[in-house]
Chimera marker file (.cmm) of the C-alpha trace (Angstrom):
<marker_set name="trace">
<marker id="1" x="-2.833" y="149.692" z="-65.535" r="1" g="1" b="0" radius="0.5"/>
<marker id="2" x="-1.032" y="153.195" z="-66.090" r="1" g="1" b="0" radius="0.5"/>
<marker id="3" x="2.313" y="153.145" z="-68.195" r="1" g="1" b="0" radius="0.5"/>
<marker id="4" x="5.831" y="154.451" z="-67.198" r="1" g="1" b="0" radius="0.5"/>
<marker id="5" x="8.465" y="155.947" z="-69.200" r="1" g="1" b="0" radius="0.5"/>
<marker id="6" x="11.506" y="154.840" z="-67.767" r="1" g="1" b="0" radius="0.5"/>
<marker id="7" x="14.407" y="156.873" z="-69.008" r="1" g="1" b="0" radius="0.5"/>
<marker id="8" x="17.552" y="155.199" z="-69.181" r="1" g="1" b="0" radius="0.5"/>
<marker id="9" x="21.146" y="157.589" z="-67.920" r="1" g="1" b="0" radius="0.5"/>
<marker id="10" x="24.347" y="157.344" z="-68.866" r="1" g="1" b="0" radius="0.5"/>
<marker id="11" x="27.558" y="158.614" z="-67.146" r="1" g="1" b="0" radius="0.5"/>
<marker id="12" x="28.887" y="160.841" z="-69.507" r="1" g="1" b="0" radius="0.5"/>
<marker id="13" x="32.172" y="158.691" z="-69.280" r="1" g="1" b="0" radius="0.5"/>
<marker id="14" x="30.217" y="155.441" z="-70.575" r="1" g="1" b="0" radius="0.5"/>
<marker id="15" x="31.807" y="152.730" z="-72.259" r="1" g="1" b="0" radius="0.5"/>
<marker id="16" x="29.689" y="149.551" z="-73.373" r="1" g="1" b="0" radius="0.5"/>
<marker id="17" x="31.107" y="146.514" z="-72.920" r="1" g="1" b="0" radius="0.5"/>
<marker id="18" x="30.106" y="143.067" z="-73.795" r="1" g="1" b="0" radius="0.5"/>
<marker id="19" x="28.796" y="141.936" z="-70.164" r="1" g="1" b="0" radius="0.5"/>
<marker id="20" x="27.247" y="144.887" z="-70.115" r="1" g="1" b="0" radius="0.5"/>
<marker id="21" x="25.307" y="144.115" z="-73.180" r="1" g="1" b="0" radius="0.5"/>
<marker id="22" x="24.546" y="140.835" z="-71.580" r="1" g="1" b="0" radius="0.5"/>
<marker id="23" x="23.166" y="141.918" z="-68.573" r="1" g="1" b="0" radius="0.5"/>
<marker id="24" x="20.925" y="144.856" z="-70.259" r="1" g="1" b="0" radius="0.5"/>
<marker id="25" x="19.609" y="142.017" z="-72.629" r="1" g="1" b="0" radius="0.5"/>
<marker id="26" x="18.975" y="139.419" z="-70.116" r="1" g="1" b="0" radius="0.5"/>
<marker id="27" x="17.146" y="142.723" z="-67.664" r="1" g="1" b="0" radius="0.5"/>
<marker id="28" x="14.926" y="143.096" z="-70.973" r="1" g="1" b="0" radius="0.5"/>
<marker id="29" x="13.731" y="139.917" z="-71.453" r="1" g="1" b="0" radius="0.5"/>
<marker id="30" x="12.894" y="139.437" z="-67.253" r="1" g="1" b="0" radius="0.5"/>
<marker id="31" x="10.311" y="142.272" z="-68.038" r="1" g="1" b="0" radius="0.5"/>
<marker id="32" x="9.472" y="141.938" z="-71.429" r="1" g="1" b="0" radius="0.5"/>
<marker id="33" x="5.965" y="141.275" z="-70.522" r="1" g="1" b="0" radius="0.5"/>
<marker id="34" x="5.415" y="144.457" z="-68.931" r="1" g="1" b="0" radius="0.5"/>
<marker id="35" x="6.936" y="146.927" z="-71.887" r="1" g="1" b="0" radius="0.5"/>
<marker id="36" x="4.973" y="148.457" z="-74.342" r="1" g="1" b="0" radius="0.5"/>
<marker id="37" x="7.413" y="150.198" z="-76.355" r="1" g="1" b="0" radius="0.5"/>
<marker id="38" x="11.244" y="151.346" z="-76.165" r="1" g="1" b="0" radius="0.5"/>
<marker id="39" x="13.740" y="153.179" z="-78.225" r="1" g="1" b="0" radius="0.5"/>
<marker id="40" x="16.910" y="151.289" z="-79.568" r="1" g="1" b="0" radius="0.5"/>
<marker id="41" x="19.811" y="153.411" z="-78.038" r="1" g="1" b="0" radius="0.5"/>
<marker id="42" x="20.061" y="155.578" z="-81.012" r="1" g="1" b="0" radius="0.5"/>
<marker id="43" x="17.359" y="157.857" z="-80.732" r="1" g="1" b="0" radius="0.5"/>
<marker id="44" x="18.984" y="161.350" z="-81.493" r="1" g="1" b="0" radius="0.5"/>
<marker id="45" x="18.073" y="163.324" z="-78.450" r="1" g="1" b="0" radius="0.5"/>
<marker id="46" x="18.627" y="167.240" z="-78.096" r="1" g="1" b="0" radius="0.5"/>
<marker id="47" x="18.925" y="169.507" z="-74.741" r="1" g="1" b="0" radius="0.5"/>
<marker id="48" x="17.314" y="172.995" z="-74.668" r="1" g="1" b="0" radius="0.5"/>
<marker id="49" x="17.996" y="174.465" z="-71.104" r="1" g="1" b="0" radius="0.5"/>
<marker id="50" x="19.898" y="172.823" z="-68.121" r="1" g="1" b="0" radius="0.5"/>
<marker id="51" x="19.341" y="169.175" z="-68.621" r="1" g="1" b="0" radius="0.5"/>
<marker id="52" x="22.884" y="168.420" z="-66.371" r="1" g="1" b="0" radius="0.5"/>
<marker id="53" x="25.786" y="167.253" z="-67.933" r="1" g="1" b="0" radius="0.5"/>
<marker id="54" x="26.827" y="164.573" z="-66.209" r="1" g="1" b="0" radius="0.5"/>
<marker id="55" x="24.711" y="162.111" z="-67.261" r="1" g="1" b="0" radius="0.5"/>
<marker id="56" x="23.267" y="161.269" z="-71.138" r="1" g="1" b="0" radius="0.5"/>
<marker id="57" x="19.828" y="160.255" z="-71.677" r="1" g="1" b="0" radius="0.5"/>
<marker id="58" x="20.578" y="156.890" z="-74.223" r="1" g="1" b="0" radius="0.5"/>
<marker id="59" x="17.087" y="155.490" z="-74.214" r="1" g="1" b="0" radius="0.5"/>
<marker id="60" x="13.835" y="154.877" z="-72.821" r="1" g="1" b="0" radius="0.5"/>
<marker id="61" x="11.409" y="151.900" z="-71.981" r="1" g="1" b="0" radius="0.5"/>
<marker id="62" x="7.615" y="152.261" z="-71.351" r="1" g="1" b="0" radius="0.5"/>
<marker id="63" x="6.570" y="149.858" z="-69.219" r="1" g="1" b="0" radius="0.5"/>
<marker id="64" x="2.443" y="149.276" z="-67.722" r="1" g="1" b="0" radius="0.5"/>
<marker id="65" x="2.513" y="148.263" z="-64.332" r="1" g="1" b="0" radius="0.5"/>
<marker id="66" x="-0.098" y="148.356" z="-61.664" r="1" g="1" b="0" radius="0.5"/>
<marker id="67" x="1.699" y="151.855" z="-59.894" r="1" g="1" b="0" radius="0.5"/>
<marker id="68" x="4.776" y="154.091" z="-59.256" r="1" g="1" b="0" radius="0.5"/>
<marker id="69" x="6.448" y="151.318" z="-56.688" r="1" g="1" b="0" radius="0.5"/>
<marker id="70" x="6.099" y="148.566" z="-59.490" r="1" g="1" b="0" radius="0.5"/>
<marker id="71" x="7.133" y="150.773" z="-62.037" r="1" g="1" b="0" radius="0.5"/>
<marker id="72" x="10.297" y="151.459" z="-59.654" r="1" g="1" b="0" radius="0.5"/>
<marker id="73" x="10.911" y="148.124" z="-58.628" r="1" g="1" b="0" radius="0.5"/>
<marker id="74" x="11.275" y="146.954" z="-62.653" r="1" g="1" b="0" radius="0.5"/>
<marker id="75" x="13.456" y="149.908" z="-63.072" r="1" g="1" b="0" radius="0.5"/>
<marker id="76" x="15.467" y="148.679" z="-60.411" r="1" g="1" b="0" radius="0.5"/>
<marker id="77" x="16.347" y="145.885" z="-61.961" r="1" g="1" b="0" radius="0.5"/>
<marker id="78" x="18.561" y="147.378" z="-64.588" r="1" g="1" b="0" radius="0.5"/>
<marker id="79" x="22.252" y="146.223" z="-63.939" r="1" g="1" b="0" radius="0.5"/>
<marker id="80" x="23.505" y="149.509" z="-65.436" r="1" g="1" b="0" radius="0.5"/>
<marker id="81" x="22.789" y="150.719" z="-62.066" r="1" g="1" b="0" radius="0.5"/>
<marker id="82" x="25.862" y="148.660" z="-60.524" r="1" g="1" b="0" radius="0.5"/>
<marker id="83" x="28.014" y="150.400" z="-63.486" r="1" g="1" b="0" radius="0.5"/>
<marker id="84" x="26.988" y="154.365" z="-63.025" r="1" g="1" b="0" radius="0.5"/>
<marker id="85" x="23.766" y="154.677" z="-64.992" r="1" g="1" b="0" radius="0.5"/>
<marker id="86" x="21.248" y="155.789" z="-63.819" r="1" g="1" b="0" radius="0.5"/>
<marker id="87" x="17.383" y="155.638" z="-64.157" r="1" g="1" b="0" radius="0.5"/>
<marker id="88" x="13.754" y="158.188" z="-64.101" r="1" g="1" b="0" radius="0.5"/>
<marker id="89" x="10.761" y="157.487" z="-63.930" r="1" g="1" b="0" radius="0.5"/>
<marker id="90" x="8.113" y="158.751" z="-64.400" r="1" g="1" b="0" radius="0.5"/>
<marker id="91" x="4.180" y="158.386" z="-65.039" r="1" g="1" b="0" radius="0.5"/>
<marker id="92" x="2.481" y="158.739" z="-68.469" r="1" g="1" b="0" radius="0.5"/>
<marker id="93" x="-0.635" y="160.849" z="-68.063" r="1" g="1" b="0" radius="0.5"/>
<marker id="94" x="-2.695" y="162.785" z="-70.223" r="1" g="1" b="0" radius="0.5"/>
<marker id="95" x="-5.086" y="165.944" z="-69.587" r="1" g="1" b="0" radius="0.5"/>
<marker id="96" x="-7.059" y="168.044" z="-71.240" r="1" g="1" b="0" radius="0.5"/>
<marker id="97" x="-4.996" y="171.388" z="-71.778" r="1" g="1" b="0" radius="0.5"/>
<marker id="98" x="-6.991" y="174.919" z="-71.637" r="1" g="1" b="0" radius="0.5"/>
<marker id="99" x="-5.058" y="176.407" z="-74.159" r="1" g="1" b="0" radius="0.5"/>
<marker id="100" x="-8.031" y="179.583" z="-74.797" r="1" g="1" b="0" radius="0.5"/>
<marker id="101" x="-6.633" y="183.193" z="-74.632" r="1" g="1" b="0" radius="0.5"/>
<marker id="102" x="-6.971" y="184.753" z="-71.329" r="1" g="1" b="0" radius="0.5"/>
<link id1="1" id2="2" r="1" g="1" b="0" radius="0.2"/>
<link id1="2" id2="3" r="1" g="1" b="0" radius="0.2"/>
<link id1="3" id2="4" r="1" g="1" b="0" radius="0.2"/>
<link id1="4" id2="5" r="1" g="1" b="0" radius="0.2"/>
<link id1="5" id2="6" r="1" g="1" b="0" radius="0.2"/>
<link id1="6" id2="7" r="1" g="1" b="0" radius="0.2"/>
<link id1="7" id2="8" r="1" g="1" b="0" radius="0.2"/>
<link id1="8" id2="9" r="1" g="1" b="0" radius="0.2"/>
<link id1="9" id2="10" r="1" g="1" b="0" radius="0.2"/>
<link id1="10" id2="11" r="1" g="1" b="0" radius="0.2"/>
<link id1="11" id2="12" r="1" g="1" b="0" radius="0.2"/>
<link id1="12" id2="13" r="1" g="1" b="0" radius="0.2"/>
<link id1="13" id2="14" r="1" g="1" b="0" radius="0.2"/>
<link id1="14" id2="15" r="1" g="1" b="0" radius="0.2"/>
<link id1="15" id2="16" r="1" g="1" b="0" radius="0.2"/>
<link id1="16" id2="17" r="1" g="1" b="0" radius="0.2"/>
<link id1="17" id2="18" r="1" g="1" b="0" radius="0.2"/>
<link id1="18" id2="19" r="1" g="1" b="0" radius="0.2"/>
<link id1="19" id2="20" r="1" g="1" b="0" radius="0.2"/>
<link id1="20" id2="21" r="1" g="1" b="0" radius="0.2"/>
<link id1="21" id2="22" r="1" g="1" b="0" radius="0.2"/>
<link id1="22" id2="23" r="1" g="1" b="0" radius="0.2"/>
<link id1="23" id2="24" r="1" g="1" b="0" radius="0.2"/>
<link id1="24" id2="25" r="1" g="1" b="0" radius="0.2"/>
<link id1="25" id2="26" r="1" g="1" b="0" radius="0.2"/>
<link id1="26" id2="27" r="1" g="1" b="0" radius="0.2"/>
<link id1="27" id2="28" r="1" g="1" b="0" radius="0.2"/>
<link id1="28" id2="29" r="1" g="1" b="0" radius="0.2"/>
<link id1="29" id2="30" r="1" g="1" b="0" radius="0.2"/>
<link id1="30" id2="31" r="1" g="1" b="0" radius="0.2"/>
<link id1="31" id2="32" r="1" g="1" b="0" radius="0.2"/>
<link id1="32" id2="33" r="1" g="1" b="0" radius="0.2"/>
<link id1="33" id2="34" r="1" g="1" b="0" radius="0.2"/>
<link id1="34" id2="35" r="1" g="1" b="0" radius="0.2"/>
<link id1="35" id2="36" r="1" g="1" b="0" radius="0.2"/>
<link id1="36" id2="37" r="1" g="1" b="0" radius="0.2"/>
<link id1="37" id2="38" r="1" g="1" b="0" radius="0.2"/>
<link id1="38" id2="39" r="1" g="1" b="0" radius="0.2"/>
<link id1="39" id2="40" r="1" g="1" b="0" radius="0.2"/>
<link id1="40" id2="41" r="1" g="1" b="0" radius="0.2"/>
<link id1="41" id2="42" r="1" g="1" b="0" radius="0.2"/>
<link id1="42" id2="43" r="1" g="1" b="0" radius="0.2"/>
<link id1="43" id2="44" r="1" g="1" b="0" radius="0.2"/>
<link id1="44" id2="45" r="1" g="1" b="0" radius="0.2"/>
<link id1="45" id2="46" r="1" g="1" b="0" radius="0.2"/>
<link id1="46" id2="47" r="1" g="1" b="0" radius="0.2"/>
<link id1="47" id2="48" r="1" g="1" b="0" radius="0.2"/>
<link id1="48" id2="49" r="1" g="1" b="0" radius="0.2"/>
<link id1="49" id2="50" r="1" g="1" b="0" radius="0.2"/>
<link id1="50" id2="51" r="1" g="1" b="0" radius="0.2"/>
<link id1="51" id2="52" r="1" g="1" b="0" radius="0.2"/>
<link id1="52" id2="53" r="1" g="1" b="0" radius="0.2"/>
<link id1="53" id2="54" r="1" g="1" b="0" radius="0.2"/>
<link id1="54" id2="55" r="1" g="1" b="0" radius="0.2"/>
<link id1="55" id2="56" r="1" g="1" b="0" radius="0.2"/>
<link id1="56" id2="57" r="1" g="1" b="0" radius="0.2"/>
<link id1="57" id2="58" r="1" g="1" b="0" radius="0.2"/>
<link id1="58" id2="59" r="1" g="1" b="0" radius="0.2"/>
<link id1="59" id2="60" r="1" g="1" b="0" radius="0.2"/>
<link id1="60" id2="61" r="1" g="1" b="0" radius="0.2"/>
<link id1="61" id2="62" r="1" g="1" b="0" radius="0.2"/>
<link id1="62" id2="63" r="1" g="1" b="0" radius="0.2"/>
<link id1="63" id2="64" r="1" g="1" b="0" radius="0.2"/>
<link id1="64" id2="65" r="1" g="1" b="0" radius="0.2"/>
<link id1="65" id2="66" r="1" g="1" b="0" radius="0.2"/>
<link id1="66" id2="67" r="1" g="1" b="0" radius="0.2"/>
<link id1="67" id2="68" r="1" g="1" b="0" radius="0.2"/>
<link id1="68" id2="69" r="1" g="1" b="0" radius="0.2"/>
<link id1="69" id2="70" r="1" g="1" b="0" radius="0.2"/>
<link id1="70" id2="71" r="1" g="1" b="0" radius="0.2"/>
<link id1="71" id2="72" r="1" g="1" b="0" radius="0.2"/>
<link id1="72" id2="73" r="1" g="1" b="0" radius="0.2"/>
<link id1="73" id2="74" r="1" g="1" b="0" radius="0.2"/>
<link id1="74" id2="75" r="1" g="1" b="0" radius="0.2"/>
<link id1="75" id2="76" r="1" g="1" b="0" radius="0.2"/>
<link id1="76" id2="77" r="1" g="1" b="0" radius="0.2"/>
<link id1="77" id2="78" r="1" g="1" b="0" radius="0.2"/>
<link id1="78" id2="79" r="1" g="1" b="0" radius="0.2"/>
<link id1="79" id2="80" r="1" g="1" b="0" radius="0.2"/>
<link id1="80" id2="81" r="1" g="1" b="0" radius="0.2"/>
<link id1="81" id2="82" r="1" g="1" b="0" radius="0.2"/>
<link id1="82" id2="83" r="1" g="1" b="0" radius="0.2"/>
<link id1="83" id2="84" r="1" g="1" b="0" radius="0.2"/>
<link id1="84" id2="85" r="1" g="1" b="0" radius="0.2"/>
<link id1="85" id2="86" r="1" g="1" b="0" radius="0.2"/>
<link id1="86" id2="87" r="1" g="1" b="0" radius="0.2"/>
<link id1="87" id2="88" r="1" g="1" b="0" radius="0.2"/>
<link id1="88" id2="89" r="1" g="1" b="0" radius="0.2"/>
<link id1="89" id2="90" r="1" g="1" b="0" radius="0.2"/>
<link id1="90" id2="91" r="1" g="1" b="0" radius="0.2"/>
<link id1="91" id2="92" r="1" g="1" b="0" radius="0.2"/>
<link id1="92" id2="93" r="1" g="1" b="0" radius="0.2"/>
<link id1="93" id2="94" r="1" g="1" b="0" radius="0.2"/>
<link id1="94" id2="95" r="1" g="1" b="0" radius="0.2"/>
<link id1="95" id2="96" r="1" g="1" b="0" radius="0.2"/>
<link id1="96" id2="97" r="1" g="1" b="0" radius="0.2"/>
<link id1="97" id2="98" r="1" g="1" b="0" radius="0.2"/>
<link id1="98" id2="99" r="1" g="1" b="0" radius="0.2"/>
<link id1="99" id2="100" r="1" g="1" b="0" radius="0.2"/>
<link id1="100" id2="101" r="1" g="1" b="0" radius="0.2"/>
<link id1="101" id2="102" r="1" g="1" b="0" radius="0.2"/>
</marker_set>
């Protein structure tokens, strides 16, 4: 099974709040079989071109499920949603890269 990064967004406005918490802890452990790794919130991130600005990217979850609409339907899950976040995601792939002068 491929994996998924799912990249978790922030209104800009955010403020945590205790239910919030909740609800993001209780979404992690109903798909806690399916992640593979995640960061904790306070990954230091940095922008280099237009990235938007009116959402943050907090975090990230990789997930391995069996395609794109399973990998959507997990991110779908995540009550931020209901509160202004927001979510990508997106397919991990690798290739071989021709990087030889032209």
């Amino acid at each position: 099974m491929p994996d998924y990064i799912i990249t978790h967004r922030f209104p800009a406005n955010f403020k945590g709040a205790p239910d919030t918490a909740a609800a993001a802890k209780a979404w992690f452990g109903q798909i806690a079989n399916t992640i593979v790794s995640r960061s904790d919130g306070t990954v230091e991130t940095r922008k280099l071109g237009d990235c938007g600005s009116d959402t943050l990217p907090n975090a990230y979850t990789v997930v391995n499920a069996d395609n794109m609409e399973s990998a959507v339907a997990l991110a779908g899950g995540w009550p931020l949603l209901e509160r202004g976040a927001g979510i990508e995601v997106r397919q991990l792939t690798t290739s071989e890269v021709d990087l030889a002068p032209r």
